[in-house]
C-alpha positions as CSV (number, residue, x, y, z in Angstrom):
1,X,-117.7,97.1,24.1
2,X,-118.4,95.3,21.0
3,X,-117.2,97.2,17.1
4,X,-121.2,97.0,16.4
5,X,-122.3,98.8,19.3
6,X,-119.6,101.4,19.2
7,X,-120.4,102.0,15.7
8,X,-124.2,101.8,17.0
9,X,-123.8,104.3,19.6
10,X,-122.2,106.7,17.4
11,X,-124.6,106.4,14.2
12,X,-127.4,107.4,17.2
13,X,-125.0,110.0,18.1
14,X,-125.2,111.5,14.5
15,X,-129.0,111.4,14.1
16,X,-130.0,112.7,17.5
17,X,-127.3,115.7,16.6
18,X,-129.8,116.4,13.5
19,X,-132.8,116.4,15.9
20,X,-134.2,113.1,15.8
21,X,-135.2,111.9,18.7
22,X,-135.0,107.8,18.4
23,X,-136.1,107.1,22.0
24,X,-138.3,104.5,20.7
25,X,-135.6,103.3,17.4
26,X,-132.4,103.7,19.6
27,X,-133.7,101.2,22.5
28,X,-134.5,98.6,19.5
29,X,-131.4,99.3,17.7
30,X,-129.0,98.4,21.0
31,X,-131.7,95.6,21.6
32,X,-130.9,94.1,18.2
33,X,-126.8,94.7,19.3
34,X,-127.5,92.6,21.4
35,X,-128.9,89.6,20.2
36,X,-126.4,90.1,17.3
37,X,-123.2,89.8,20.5
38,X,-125.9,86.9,22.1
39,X,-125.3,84.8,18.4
40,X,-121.5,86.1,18.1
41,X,-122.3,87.6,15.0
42,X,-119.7,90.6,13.6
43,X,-122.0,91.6,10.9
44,X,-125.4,92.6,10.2
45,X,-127.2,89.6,7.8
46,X,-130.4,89.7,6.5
47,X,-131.1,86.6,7.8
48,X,-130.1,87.6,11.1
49,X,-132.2,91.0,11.3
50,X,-135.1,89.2,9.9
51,X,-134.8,86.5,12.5
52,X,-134.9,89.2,15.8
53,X,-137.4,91.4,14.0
54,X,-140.2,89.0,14.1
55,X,-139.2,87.3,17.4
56,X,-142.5,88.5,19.7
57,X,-145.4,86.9,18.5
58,X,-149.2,87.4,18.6
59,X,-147.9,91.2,17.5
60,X,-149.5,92.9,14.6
61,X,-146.8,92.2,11.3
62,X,-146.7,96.0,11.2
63,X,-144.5,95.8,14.5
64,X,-142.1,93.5,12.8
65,X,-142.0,96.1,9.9
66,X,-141.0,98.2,12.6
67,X,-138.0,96.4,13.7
68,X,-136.4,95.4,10.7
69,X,-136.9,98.9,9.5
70,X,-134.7,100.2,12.6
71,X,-132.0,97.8,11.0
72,X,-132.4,98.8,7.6
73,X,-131.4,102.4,8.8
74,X,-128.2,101.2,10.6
75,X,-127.0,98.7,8.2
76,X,-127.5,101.6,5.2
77,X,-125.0,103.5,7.3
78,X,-122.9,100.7,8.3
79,X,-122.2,99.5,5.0
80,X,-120.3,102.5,3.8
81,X,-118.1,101.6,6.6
82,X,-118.1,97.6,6.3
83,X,-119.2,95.9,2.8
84,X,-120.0,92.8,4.0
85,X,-123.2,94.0,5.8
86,X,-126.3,93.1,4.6
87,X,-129.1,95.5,4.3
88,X,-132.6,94.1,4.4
89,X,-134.2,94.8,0.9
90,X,-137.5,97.2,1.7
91,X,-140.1,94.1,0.6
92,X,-139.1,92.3,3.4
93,X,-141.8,92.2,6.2
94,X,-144.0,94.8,4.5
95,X,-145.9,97.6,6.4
96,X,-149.7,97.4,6.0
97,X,-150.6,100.9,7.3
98,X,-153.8,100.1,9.6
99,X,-154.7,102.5,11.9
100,X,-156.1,101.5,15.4
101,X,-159.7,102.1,15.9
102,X,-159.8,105.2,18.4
103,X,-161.0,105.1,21.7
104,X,-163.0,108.2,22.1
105,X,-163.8,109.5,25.6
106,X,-167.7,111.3,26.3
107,X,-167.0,114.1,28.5
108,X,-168.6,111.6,31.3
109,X,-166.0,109.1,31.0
110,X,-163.5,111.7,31.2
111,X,-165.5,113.2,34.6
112,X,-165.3,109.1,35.8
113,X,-161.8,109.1,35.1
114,X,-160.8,112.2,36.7
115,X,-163.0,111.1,40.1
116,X,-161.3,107.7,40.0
117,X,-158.0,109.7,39.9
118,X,-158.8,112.1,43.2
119,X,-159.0,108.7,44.6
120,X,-155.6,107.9,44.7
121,X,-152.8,108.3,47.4
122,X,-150.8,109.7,48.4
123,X,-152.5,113.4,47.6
124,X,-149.9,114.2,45.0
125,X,-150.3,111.3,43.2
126,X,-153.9,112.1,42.9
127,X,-153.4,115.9,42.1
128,X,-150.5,114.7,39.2
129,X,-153.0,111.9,37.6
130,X,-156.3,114.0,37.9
131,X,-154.3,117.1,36.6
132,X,-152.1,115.1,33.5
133,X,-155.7,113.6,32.4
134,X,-157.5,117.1,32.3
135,X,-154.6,118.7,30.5
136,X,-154.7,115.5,27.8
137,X,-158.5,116.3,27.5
138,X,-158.6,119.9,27.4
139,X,-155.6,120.4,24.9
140,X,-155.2,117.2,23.0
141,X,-151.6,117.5,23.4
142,X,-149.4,114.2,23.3
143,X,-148.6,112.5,26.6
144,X,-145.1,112.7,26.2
145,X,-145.6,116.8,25.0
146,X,-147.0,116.5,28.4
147,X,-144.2,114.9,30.3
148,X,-142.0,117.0,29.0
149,X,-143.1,120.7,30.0
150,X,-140.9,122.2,32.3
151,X,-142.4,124.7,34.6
152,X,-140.9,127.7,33.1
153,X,-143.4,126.3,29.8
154,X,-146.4,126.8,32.0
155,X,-147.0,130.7,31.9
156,X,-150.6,130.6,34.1
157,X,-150.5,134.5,34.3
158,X,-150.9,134.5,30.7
159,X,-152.5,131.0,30.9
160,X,-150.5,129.8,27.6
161,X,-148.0,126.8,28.0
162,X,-145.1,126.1,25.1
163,X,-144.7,122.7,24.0
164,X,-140.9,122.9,23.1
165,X,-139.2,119.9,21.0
166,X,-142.1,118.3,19.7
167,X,-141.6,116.0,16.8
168,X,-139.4,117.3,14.1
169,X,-137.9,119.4,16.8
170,X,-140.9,122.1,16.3
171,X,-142.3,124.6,18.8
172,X,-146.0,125.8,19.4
173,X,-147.9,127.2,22.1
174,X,-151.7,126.4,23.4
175,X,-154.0,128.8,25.1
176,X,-155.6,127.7,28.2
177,X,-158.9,128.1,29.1
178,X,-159.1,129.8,32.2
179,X,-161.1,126.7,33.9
180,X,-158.1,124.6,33.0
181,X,-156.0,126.8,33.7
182,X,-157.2,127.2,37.6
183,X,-157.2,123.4,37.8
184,X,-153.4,123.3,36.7
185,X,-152.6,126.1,38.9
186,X,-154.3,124.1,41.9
187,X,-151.9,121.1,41.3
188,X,-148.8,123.6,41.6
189,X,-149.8,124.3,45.0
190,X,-150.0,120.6,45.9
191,X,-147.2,119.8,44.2
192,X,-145.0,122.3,45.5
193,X,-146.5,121.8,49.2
194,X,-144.8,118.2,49.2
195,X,-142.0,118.9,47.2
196,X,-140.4,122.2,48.9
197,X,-136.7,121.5,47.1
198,X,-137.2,120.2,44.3
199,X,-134.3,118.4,41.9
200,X,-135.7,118.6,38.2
201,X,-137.2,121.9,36.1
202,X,-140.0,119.1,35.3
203,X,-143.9,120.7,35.7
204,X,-144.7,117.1,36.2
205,X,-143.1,115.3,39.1
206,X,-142.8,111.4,40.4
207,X,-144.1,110.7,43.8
208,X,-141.7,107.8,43.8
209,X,-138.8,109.5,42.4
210,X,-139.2,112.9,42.7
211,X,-138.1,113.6,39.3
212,X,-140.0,114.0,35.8
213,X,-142.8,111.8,35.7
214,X,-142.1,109.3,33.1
215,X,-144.5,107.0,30.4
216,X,-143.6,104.0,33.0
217,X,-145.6,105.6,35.8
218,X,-148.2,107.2,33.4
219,X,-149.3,103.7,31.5
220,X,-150.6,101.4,34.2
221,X,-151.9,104.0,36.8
222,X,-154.2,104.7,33.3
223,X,-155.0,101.1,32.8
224,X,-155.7,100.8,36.9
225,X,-157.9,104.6,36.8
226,X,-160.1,103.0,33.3
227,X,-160.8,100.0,35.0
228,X,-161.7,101.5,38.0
229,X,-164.2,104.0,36.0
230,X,-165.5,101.4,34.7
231,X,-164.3,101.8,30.7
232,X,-163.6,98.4,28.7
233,X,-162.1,97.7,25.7
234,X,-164.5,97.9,22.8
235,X,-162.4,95.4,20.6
236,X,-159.1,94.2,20.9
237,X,-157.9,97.3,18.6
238,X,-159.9,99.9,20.8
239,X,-159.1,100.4,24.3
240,X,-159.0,103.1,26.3
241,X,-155.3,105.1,26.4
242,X,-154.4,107.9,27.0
243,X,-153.5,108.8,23.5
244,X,-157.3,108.0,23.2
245,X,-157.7,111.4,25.0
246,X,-155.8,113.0,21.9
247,X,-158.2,111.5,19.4
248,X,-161.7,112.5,21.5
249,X,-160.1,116.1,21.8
250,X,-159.8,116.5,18.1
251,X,-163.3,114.5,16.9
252,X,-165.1,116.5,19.7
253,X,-163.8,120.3,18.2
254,X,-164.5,119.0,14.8
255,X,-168.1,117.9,16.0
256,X,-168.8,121.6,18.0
257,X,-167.2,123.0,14.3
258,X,-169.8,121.0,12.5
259,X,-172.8,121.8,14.7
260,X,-172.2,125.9,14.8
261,X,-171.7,125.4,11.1
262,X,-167.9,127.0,10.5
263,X,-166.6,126.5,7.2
264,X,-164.5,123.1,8.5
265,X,-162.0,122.6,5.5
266,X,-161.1,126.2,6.3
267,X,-160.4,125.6,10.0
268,X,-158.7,122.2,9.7
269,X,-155.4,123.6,9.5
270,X,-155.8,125.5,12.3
271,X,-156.8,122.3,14.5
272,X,-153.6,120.8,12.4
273,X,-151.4,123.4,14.1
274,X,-152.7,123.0,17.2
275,X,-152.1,119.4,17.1
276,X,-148.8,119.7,16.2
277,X,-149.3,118.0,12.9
278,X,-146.6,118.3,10.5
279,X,-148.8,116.6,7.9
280,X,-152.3,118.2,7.2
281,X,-153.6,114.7,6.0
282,X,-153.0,113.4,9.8
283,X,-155.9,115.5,11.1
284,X,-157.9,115.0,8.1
285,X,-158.0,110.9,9.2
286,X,-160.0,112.3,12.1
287,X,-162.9,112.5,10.1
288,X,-163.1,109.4,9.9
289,X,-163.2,108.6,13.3
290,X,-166.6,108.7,14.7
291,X,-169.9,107.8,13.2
292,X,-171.5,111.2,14.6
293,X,-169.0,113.0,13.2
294,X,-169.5,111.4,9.8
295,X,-173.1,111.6,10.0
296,X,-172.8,115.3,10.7
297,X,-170.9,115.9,7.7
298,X,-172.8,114.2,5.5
299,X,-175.9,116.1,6.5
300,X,-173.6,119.0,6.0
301,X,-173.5,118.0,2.1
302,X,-177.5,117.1,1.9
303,X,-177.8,120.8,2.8
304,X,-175.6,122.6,0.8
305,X,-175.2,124.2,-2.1
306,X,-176.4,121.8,-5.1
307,X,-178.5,119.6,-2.9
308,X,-181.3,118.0,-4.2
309,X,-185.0,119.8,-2.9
């Protein structure tokens, strides 16, 4: 093993012992170990790190940002150890912060979806898919919030799960309602009709594996299920995903908010918390993300208080 990804492995060592979690960062960092062994480099330059961060093309610049800043992080530490590493100076490959345009689901692409998924075999296969998409819908949790519930987070006596180690390390718990809350019970019973003994404390299981169902199996079984519904891309920045189901859970409660007339800055934070946003200003974005939604709210300020007769 190579001094740079020793010293790698242990500066990932130190940050995931703080709680981050760097699935995403640490897979990139030991990537760019890599090519850095490949060239027989024993140093981090900024010629170097610049180089593998914008080796894929037709990407969006904000991925190469992305990389290099991966790098950046490393070298900052690895520079109090070695002086003669380089560390990329923050103007290089700037970030333009563009979100993608969401995807948002009607309830009757979600019903399409969820038929296409009881179509599947074997029956657990269809059971896991149908159930993970409802749950998505339903809660608006993340998909990996999803993939990682363990059973014992699934309380369906008191219909409540707890979503444990989300990011920043943060805890929170969602009330189900109790038509969800049947269906998830339903896929139990399927589940645990085919898999009698089963290895892993994982709600959601692999019918390949038989272990926790990972974002490998979850991604093109999606992309298969939309384009059997029948749901295309509407531009190249707005396809359907299943973070899309996210998005359409939170515009859709701050459309029924709008129409029954709550007081909607009041209740934003509460949708924040559900959401599991550390940052009130990412739910406000959601605003912005349908033209109903915008079209209800300026109504909203025609009829208030101060508007003109």
């Amino acid at each position: 093993m190579s001094t740079l990804r020793t010293a790698a492995e242990d500066y990932l060592a130190i940050r995931r012992s703080l709680g981050f979690k760097l699935e995403k960062a640490g897979g990139l960092l030991l990537e760019f170990i890599s090519y850095l062994e490949d060239a027989g480099a024993t140093t981090i330059t900024t010629d170097l790190a610049v180089t593998w961060a914008t080796k894929p093309v037709d990407v969006d610049p904000g991925w190469w940002s992305k990389r290099l800043s991966v790098v950046r992080g490393f070298a900052r530490h690895l520079q109090a150890i070695d002086p003669a590493v380089e560390v990329p100076p923050r103007d290089l490959l700037p970030r333009r912060a563009r979100r993608a345009t969401p995807y948002l689901f009607t309830p009757a692409d979600i019903n399409r979806l969820m038929a296409a998924a009881r179509s599947l075999a074997p029956p657990l296969r269809a059971a896991t898919a149908h159930t993970l998409i409802g749950l998505l819908a339903a809660t608006g949790m993340r998909l990996g919030e999803a993939l990682g519930l363990d059973r014992d987070d699934v309380d369906l006596a008191e219909r409540l799960i707890t979503i444990r180690h989300a990011k920043r390390d943060k805890t929170r718990q969602l009330p189900l309602h109790p038509t969800v809350a049947t269906a998830v019970c339903s896929y139990t019973q399927v589940r645990d009709q085919h898999i009698v003994r089963p290895t892993t404390a994982a709600f959601f299981v692999s019918t390949t594996t038989g272990g926790r169902l990972s974002q490998g199996f979850v991604h093109p079984v999606f992309r298969h299920l939309t384009l059997q519904a029948g749901l295309e891309p509407r531009s190249e920045r707005c396809r359907p995903r299943p973070h899309a189901l996210r998005h359409s859970f939170a515009v859709n409660t701050l459309i029924r908010w709008h129409r029954d007339g709550e007081d909607i800055a009041a209740r934003l934070p509460q949708l924040s918390t559900w959401l599991g946003h550390s940052d009130p200003a990412n739910t406000y974005w959601y605003l912005q993300a349908s033209p109903e939604l915008l079209a209800l709210a300026a109504q909203r300020l025609e009829d208030g208080p101060g508007a003109r007769p």
